[in-house]
MDAnalysis code that builds the backbone (N, CA, C; Angstrom):
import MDAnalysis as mda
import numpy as np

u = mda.Universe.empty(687, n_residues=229, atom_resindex=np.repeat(np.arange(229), 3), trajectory=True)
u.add_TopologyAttr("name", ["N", "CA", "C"] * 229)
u.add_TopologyAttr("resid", np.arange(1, 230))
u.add_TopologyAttr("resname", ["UNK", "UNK", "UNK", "UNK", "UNK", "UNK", "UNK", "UNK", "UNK", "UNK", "UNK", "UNK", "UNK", "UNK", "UNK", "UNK", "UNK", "UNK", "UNK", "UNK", "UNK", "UNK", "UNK", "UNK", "UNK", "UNK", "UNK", "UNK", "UNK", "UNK", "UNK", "UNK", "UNK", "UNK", "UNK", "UNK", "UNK", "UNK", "UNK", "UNK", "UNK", "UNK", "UNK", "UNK", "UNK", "UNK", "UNK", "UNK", "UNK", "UNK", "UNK", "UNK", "UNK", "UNK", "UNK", "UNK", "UNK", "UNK", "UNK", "UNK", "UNK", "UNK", "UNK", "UNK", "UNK", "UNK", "UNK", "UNK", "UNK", "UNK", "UNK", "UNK", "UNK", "UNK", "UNK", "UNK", "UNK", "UNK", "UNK", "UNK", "UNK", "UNK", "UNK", "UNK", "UNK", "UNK", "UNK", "UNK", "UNK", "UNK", "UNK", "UNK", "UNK", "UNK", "UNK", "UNK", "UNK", "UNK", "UNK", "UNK", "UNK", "UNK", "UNK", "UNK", "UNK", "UNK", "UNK", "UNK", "UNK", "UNK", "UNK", "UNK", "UNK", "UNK", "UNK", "UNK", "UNK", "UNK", "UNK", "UNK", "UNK", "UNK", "UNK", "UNK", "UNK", "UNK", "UNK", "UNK", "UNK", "UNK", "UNK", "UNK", "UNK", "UNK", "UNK", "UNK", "UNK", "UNK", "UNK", "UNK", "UNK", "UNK", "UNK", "UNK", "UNK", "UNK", "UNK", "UNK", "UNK", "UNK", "UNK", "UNK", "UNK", "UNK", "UNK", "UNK", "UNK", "UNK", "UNK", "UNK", "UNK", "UNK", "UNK", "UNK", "UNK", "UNK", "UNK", "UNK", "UNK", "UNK", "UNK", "UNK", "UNK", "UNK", "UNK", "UNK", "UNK", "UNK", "UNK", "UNK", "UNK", "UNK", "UNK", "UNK", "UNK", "UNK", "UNK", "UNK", "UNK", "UNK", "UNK", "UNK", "UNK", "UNK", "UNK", "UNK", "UNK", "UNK", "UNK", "UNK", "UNK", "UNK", "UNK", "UNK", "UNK", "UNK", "UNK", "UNK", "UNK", "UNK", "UNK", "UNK", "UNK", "UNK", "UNK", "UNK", "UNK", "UNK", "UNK", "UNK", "UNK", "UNK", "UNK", "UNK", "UNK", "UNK", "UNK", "UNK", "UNK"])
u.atoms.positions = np.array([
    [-7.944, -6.323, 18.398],
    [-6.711, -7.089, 18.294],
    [-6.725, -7.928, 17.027],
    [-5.689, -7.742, 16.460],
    [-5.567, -8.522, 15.038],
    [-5.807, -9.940, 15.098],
    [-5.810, -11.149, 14.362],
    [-5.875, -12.463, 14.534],
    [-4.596, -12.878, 14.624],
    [-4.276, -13.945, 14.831],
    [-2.828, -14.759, 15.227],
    [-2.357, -15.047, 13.750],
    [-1.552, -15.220, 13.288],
    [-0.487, -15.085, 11.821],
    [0.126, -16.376, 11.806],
    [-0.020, -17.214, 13.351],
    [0.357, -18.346, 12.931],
    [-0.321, -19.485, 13.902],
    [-0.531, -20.685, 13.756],
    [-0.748, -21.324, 14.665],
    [0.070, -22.333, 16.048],
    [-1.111, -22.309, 16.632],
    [0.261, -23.139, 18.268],
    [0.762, -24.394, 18.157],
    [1.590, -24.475, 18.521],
    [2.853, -25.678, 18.296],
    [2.810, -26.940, 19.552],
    [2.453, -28.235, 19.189],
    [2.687, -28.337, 20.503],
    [3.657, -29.185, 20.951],
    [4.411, -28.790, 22.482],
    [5.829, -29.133, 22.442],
    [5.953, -30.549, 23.388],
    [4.907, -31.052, 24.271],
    [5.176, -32.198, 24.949],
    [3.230, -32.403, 24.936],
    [3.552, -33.817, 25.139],
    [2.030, -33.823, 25.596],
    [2.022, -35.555, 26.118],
    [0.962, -35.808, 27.211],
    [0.971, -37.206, 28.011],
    [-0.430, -37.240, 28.701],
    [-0.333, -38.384, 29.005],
    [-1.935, -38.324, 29.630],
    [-2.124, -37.170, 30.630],
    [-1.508, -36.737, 31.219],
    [-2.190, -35.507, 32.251],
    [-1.848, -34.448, 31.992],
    [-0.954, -33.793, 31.156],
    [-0.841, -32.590, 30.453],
    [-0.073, -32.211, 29.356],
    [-0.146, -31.393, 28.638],
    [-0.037, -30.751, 27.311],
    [0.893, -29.065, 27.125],
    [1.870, -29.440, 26.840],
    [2.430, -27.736, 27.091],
    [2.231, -27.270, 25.005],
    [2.326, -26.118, 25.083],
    [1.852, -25.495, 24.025],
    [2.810, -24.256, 23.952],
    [3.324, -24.094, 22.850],
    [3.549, -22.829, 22.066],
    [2.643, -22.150, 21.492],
    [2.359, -21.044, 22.431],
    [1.219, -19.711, 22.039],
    [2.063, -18.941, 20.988],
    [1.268, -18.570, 20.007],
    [1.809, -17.410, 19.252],
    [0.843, -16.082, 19.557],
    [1.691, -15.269, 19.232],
    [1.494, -13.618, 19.710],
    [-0.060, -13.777, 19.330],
    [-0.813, -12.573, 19.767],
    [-1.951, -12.213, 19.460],
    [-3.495, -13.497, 19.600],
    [-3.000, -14.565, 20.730],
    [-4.161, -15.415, 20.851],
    [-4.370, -15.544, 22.393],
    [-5.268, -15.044, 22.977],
    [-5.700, -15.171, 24.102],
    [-5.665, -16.575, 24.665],
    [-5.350, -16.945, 26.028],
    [-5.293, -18.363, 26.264],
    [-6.328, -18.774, 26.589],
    [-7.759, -17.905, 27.043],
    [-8.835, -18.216, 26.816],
    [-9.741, -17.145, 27.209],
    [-10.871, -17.258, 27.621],
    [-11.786, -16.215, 27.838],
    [-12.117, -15.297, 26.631],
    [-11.907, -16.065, 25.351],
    [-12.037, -15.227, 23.765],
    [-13.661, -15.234, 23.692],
    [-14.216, -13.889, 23.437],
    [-15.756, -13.728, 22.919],
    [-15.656, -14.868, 21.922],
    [-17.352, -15.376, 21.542],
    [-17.878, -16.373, 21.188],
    [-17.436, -16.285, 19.886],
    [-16.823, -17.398, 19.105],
    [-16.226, -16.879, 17.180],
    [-14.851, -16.744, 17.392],
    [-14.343, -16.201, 18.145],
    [-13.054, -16.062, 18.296],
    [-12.117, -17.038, 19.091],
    [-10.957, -17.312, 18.313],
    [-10.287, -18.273, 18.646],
    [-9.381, -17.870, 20.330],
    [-9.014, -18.983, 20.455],
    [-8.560, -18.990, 21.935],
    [-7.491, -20.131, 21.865],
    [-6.609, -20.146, 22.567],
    [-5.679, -20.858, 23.068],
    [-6.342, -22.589, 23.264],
    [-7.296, -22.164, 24.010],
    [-7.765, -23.255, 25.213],
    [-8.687, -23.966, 23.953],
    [-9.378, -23.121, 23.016],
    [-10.250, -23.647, 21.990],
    [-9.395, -24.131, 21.159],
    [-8.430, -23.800, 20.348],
    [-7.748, -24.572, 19.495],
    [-6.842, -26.033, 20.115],
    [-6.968, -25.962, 21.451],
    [-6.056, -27.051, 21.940],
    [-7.246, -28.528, 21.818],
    [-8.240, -27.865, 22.642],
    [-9.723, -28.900, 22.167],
    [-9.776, -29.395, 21.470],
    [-9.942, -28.591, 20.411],
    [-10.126, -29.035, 18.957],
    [-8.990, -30.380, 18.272],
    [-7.702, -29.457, 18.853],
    [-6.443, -30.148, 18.073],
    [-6.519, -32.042, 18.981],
    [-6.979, -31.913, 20.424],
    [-6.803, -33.183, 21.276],
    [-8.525, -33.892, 20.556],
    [-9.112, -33.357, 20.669],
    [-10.570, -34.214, 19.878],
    [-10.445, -34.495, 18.649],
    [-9.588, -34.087, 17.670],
    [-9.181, -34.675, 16.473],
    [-8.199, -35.862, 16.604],
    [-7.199, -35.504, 17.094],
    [-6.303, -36.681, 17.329],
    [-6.828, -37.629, 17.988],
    [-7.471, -37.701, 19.210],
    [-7.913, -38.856, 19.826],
    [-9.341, -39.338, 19.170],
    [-9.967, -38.983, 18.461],
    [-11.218, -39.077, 17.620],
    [-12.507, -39.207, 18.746],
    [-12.228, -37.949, 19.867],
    [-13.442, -38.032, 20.517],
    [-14.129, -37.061, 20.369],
    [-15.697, -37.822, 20.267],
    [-17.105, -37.739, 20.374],
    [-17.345, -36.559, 20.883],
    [-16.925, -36.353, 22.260],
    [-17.753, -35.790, 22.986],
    [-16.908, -34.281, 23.499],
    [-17.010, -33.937, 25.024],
    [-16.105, -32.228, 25.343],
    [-15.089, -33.163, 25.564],
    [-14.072, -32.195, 25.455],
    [-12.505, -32.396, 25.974],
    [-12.341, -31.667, 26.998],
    [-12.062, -32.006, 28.500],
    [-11.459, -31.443, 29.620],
    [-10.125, -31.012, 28.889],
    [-10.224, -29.706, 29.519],
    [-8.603, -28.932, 29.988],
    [-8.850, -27.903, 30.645],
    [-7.739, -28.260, 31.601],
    [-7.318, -27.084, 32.777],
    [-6.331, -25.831, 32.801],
    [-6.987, -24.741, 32.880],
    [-6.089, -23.503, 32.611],
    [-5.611, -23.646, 34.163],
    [-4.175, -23.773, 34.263],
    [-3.565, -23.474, 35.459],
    [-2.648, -22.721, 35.636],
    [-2.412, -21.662, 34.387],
    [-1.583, -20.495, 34.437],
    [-2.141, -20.096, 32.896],
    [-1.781, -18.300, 33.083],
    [-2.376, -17.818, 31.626],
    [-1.377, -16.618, 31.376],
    [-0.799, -16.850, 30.320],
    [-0.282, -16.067, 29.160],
    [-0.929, -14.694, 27.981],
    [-0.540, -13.664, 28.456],
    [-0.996, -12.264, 28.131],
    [-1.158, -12.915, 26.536],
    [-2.547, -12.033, 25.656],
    [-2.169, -12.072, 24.367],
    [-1.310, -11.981, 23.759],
    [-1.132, -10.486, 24.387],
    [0.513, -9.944, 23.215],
    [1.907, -10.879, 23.345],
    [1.731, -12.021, 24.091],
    [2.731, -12.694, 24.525],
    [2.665, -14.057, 23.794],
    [4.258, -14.479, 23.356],
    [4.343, -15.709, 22.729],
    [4.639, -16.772, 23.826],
    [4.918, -17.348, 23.600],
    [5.489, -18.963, 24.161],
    [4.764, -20.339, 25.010],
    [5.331, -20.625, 25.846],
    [5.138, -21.675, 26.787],
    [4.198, -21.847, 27.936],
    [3.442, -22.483, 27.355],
    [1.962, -22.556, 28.405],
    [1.470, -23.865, 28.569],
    [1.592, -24.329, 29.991],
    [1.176, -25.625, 30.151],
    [-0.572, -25.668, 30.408],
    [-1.324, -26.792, 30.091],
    [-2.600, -26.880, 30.678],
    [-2.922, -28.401, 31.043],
    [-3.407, -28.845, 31.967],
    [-3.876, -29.678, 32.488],
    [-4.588, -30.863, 31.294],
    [-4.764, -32.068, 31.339],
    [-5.929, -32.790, 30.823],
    [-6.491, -33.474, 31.620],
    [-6.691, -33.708, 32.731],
    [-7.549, -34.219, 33.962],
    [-7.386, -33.257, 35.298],
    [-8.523, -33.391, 35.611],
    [-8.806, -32.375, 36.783],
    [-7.928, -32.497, 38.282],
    [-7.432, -33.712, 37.785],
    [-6.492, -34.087, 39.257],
    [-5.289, -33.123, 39.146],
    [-4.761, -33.283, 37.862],
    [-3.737, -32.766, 37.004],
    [-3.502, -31.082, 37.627],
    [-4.929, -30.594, 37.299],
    [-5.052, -29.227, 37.003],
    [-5.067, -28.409, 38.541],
    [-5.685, -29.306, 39.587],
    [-5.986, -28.962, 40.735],
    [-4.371, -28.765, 41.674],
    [-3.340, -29.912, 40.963],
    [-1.652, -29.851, 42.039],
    [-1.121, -28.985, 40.765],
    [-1.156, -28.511, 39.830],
    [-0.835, -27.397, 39.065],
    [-0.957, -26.472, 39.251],
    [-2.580, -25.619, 39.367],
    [-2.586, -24.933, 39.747],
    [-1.989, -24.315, 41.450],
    [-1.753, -25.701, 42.467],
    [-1.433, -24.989, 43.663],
    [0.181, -24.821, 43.579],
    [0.531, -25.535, 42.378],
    [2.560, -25.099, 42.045],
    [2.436, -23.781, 41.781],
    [1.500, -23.156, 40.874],
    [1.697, -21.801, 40.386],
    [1.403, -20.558, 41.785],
    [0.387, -21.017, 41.993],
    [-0.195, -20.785, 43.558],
    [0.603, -20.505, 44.674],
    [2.049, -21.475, 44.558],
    [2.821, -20.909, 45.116],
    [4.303, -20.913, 45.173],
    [4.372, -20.437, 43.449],
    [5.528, -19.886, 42.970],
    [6.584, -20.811, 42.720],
    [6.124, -22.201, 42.990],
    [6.789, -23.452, 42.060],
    [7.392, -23.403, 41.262],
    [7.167, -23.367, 40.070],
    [7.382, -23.438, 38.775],
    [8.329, -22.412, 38.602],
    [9.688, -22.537, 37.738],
    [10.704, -21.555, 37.222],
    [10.190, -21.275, 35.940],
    [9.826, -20.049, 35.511],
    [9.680, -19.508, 34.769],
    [10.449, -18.283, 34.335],
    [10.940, -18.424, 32.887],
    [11.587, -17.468, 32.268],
    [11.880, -17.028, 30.742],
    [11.504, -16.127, 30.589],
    [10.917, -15.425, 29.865],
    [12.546, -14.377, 29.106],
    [12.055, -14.339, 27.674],
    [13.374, -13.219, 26.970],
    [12.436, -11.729, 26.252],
    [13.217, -11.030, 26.516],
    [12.413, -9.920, 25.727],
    [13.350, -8.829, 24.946],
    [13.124, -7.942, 24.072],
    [13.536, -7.253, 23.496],
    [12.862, -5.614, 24.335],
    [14.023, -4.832, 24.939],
    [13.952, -3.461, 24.985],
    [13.878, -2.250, 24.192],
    [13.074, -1.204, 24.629],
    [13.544, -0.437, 23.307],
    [14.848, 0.408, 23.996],
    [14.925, 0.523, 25.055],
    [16.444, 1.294, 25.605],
    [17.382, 0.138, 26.145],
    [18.470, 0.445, 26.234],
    [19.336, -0.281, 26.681],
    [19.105, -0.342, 28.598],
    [19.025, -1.045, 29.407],
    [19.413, -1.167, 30.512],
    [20.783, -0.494, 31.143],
    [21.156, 0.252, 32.250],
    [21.965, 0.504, 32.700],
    [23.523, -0.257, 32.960],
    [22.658, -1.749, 33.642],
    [23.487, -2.976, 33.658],
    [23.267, -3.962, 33.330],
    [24.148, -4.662, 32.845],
    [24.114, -5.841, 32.515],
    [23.575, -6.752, 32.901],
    [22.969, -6.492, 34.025],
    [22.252, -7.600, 34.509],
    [22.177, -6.745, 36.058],
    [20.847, -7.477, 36.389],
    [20.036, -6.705, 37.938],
    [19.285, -7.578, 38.416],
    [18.281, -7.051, 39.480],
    [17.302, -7.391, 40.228],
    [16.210, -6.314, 40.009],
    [15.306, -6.634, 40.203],
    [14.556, -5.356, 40.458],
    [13.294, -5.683, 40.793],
    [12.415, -4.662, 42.084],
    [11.678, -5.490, 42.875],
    [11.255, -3.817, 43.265],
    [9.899, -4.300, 43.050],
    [8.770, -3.368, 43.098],
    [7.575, -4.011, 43.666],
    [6.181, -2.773, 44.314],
    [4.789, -3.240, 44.413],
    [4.107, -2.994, 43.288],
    [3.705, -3.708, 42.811],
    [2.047, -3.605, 41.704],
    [1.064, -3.543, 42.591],
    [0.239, -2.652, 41.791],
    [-1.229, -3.072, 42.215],
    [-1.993, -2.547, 40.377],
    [-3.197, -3.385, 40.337],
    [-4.116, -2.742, 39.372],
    [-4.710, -1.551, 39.303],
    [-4.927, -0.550, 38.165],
    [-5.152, 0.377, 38.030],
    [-6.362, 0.758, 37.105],
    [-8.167, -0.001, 37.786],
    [-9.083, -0.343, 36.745],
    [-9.192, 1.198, 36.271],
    [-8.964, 2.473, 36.618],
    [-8.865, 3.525, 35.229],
    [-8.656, 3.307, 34.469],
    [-6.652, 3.313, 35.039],
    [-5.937, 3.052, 33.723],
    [-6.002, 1.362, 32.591],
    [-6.669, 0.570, 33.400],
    [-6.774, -0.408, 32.996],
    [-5.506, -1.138, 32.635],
    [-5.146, -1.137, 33.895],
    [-3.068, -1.592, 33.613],
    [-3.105, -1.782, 34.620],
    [-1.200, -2.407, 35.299],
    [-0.714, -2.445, 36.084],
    [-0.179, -0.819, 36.208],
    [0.145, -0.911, 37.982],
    [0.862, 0.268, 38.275],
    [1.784, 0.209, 39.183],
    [3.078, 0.913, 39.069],
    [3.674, 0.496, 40.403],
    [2.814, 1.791, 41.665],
    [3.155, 1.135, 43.057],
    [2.887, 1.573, 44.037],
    [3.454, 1.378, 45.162],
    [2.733, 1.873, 46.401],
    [3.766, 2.054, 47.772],
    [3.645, 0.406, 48.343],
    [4.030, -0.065, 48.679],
    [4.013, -0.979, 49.523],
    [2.098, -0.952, 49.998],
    [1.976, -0.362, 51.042],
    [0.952, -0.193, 51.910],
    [-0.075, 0.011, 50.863],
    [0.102, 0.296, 49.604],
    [-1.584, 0.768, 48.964],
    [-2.220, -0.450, 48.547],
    [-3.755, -0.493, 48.561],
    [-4.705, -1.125, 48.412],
    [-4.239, -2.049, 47.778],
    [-4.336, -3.269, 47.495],
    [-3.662, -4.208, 46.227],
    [-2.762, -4.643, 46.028],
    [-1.970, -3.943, 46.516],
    [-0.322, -3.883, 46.474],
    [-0.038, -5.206, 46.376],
    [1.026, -5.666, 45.453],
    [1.660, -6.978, 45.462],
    [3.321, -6.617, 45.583],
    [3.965, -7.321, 45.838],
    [5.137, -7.887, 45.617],
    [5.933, -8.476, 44.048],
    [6.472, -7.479, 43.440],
    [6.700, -7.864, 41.979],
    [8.464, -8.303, 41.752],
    [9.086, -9.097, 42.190],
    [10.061, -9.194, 41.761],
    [10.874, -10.174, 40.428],
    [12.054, -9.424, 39.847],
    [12.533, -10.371, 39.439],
    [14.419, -10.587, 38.842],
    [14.472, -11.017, 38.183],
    [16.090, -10.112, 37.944],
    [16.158, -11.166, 36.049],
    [17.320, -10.388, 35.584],
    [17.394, -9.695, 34.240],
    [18.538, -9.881, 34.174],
    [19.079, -10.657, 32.654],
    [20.591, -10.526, 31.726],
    [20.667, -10.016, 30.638],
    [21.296, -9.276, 30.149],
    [21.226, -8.857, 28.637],
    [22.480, -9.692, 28.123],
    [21.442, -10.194, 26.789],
    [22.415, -10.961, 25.855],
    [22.400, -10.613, 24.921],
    [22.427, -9.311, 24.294],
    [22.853, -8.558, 23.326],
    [22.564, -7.477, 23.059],
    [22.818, -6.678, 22.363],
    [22.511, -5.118, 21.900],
    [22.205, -5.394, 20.293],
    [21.839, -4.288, 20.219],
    [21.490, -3.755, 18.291],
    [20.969, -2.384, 18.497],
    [22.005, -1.034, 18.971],
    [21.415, -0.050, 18.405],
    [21.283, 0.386, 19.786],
    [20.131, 0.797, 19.700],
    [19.431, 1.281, 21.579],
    [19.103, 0.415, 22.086],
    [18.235, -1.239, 21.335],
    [17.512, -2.024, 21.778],
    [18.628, -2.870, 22.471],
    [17.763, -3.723, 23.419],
    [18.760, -4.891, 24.436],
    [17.889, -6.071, 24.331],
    [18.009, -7.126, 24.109],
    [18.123, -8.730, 23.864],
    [18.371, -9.002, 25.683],
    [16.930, -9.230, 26.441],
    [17.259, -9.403, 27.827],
    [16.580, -10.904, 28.335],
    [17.170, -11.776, 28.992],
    [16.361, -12.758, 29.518],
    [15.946, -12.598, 31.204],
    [14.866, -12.864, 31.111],
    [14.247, -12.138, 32.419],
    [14.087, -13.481, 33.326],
    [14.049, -13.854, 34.721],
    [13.400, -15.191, 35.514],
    [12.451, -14.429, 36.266],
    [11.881, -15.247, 36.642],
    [10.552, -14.454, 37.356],
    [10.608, -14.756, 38.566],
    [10.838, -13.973, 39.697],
    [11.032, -14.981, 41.467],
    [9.380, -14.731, 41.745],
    [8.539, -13.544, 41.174],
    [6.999, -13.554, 41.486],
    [6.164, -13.625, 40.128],
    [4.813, -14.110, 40.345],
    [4.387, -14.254, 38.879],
    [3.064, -13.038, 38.614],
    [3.095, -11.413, 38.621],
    [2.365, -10.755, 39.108],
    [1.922, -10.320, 37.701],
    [0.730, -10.264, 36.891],
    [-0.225, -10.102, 36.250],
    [0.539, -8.559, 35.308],
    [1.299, -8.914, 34.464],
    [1.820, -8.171, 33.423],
    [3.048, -7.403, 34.547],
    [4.185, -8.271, 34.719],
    [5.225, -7.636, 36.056],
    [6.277, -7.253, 34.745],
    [6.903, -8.248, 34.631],
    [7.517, -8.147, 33.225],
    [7.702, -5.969, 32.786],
    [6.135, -6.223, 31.711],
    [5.867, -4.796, 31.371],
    [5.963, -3.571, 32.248],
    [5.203, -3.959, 33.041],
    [5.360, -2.757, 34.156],
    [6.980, -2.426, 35.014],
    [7.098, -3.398, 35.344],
    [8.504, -3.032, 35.835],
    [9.142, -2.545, 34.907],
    [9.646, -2.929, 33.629],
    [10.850, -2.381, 33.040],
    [10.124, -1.099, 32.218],
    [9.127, -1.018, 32.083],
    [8.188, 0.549, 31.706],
    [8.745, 1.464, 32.897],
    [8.414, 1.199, 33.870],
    [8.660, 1.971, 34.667],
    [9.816, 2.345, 35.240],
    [10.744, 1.810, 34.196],
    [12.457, 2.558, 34.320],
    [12.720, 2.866, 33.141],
    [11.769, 3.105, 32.772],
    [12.038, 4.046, 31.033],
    [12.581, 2.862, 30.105],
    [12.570, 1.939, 30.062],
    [13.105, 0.592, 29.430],
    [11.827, -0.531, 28.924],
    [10.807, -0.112, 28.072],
    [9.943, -0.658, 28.061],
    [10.042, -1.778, 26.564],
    [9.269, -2.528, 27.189],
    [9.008, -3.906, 25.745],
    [8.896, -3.116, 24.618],
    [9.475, -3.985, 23.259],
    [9.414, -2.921, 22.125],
    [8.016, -3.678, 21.815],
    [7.343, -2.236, 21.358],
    [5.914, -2.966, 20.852],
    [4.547, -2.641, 21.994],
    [5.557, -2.285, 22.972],
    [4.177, -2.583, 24.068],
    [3.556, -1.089, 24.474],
    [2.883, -0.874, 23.567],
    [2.123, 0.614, 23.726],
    [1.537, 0.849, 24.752],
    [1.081, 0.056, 25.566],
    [0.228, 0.045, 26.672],
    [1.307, 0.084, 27.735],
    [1.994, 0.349, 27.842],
    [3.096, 0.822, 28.886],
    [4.735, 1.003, 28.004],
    [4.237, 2.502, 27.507],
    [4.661, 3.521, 26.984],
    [5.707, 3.166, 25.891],
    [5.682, 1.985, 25.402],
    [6.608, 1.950, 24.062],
    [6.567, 2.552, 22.877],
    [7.304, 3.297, 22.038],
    [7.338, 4.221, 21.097],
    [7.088, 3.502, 19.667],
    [7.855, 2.106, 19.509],
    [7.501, 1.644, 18.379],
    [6.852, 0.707, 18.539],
    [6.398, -0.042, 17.427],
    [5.793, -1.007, 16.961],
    [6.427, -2.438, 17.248],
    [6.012, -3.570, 16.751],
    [6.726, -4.799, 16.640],
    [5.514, -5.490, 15.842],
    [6.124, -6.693, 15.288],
    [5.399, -7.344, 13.811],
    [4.419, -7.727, 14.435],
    [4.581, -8.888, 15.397],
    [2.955, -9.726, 16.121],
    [3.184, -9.279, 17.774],
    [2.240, -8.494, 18.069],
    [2.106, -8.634, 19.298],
    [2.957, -7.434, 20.162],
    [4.003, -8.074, 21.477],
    [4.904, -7.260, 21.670],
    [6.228, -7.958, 22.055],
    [7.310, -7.694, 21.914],
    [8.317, -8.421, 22.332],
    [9.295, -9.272, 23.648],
    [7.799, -9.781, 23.913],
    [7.989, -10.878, 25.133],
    [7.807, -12.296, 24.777],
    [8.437, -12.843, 25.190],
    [8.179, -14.436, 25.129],
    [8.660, -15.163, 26.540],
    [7.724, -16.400, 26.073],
    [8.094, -17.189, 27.657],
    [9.176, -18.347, 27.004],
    [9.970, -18.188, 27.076],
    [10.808, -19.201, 26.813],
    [11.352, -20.455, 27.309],
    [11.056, -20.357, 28.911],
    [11.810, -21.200, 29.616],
    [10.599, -21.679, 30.744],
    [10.294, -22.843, 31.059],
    [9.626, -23.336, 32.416],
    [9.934, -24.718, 32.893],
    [9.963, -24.800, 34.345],
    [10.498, -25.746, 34.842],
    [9.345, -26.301, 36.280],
    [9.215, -27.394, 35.762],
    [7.701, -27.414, 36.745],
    [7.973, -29.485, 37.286],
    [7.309, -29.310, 38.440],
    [7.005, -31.040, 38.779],
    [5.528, -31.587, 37.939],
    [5.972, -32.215, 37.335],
    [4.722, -33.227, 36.877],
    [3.613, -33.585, 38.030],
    [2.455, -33.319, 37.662],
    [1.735, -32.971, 38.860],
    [0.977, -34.532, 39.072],
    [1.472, -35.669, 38.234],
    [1.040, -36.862, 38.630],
    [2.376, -37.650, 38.940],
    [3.820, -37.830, 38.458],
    [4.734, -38.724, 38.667],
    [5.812, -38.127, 39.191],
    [5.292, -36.929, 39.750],
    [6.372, -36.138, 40.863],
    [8.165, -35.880, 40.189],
    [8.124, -36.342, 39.030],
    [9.454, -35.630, 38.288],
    [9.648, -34.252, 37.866],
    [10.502, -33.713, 37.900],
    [10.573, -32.490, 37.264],
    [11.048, -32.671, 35.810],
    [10.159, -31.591, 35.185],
    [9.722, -31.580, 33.469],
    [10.657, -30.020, 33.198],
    [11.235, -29.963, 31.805],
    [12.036, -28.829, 32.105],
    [11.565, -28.243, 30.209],
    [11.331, -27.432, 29.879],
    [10.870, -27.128, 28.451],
    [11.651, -25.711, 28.187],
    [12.109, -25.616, 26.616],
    [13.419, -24.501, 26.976],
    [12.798, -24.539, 25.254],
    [12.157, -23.234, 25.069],
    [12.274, -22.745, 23.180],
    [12.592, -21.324, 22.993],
    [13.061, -21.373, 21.638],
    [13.437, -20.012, 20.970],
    [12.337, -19.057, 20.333],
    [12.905, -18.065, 20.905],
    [11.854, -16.799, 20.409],
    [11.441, -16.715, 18.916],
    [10.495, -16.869, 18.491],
    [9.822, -16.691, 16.730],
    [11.441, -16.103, 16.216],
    [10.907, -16.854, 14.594],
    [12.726, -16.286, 13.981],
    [12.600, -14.719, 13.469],
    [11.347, -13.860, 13.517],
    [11.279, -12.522, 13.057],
    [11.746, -11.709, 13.840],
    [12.164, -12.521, 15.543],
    [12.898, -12.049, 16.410],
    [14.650, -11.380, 16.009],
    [14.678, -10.558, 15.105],
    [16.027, -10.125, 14.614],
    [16.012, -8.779, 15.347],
    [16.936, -8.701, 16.331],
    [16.943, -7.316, 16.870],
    [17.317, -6.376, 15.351],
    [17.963, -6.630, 14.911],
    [18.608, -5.818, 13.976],
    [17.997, -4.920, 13.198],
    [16.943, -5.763, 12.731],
    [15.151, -5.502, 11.963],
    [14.409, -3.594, 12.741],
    [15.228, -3.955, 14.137],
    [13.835, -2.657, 14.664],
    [14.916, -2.014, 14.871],
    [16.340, -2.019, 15.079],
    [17.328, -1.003, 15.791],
    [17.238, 0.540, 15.107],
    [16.959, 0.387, 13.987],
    [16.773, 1.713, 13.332],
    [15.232, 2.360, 13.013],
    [14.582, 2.355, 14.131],
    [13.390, 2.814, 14.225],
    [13.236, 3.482, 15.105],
])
């Protein structure tokens, strides 16, 4: 996997947590030793600013695919990280996400609700029957806000948060992420593949308010750019 082309942005931050703009191609953590990470550059960036000495706690309480840009919250105290993680745990948090197709969708807007399960062959998601081993529950539903060509400009919400649902579902109606080779996309895309998290809506896991964070997809995001490919 190539290195990241740009660095993460960060969009709120307070004593108990920190949301971050991931750019394409940086793992949010679990990066072999040398290699940068999400979770490592956030360290770094909070131990510089606060001029501490010593480790920096942070809590991964949700994680963002490489090939994927946007909005990723993480914890800075363990209290933080522990009622975070049980929002994600159980489907709390509104999350929503825009992506670029390489086919157009049928309609304008849907639902669509499938089982996943993992496929350590194929080393992917797969859809499946209900009843098979693993099986999850993948739903979500979908608007298209524009065309260019074949491609569709779609914003996706997520009602389940199932481990690359996104890709797999709309792969598996012949409508796949542009860019996303790993579930069967034909072309390319500049960084990464053409998903982003754009939208999340979560309770502050210490002052019980709801926090609402809303950004725009990288500006190389020009459908126009890939329609003739």
């Amino acid at each position: 996997m190539n290195q990241p082309a740009h660095h993460p942005k960060v969009i709120h931050e307070d004593n108990h947590i920190i949301v971050i703009d991931k750019p394409p191609l940086l793992a949010t953590m679990g990066a072999q030793a040398g290699e940068p990470s999400l979770v490592k550059w956030t360290k770094a960036w909070l131990k510089h600013k606060y001029n501490k000495p010593g480790n920096v706690y942070l809590g991964v309480v949700s994680r963002l695919d490489a090939f994927t840009c946007g909005l990723v919250v993480l914890a800075k105290t363990s209290k933080a990280a522990a009622r975070l993680t049980r929002q994600f745990q159980n489907g709390e948090p509104q999350k929503t996400y825009t992506a670029i197709l390489e086919t157009r969708p049928k309609k304008r807007s849907g639902r669509l609700m499938d089982w996943i399960r993992k496929d350590d062959s194929l080393r992917r998601m797969v859809i499946c029957d209900a009843g098979d081993e693993g099986a999850r529950k993948a739903e979500l539903t979908y608007q298209v806000l524009g065309f260019a060509g074949p491609l569709a400009l779609v914003e996706v919400d997520l009602l389940t948060g199932r481990k690359h649902q996104i890709r797999v579902q709309f792969a598996s109606r012949n409508r796949p992420i542009l860019g996303d080779r790993k579930y069967s996309a034909k072309n390319q895309f500049p960084e990464g593949i053409a998903l982003h998290s754009s939208g999340l809506v979560l309770e502050h896991p210490v002052r019980r308010e709801e926090m609402s964070f809303r950004i725009e997809p990288p500006r190389y995001w020009k459908m126009e750019r890939f329609a003739g490919k």
